[in-house]
C-alpha positions as CSV (number, residue, x, y, z in Angstrom):
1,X,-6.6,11.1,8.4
2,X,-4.0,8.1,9.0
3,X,-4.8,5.3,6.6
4,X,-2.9,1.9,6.9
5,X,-1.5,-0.3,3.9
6,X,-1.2,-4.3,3.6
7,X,0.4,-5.3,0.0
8,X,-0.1,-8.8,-0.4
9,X,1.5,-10.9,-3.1
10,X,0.2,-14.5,-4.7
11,X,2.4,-16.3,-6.9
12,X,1.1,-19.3,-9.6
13,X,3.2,-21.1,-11.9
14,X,2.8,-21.5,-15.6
15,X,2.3,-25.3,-16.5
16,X,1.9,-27.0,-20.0
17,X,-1.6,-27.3,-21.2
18,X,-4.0,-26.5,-23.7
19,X,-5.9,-24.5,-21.1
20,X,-4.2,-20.6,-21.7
21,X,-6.1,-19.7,-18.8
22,X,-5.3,-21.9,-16.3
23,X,-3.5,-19.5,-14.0
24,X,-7.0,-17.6,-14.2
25,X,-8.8,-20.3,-12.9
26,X,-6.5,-21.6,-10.5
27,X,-5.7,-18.0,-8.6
28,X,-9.3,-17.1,-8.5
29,X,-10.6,-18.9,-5.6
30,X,-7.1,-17.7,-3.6
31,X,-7.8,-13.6,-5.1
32,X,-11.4,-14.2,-3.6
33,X,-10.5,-15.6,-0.2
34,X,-7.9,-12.6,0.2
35,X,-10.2,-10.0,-0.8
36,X,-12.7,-11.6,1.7
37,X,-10.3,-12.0,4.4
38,X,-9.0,-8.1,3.9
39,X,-12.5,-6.8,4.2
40,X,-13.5,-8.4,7.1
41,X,-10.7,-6.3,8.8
42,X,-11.9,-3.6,7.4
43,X,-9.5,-3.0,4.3
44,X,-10.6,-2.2,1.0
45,X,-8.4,-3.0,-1.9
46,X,-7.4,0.3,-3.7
47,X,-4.8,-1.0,-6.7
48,X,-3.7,-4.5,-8.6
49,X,-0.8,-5.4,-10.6
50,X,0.8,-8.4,-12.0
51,X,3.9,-9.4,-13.2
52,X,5.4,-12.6,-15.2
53,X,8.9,-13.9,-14.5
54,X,9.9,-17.4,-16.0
55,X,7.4,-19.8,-15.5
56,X,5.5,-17.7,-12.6
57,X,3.1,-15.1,-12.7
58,X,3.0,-12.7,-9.4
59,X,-0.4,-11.0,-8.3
60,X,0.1,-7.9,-6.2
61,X,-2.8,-6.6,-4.0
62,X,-2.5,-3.6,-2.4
63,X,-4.9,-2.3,0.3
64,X,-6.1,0.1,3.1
65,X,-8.1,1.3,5.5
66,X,-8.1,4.1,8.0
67,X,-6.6,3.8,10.9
């Protein structure tokens, strides 16, 4: 069977603060509206990974669905 794949990739940036899990917080509501958005077109999401770089953290997504 044919599946398709969609990687998507959300990027936050590290700020001063007490709060050490600010990037938590702030990416949550965006992770959730793309994991939303990716199921209504009939994707599942199949593997995560992040990455930090400087100041920014990167969130990969990776999906599919059959085609």
């Amino acid at each position: 069977m044919k599946k398709e794949y969609k990687l998507e990739s959300l990027i936050y940036y590290s700020k001063l603060t007490l709060d050490k899990e600010h990037i938590v917080k702030a990416s949550a509501a965006d992770i959730q509206a793309k994991l939303d958005e990716y199921a209504a077109q009939g994707y599942r999401l199949v593997s995560t990974d992040a990455t930090d770089f400087g100041f920014a953290v990167y969130f990969y997504l990776y999906f599919e669905r059959d085609a």
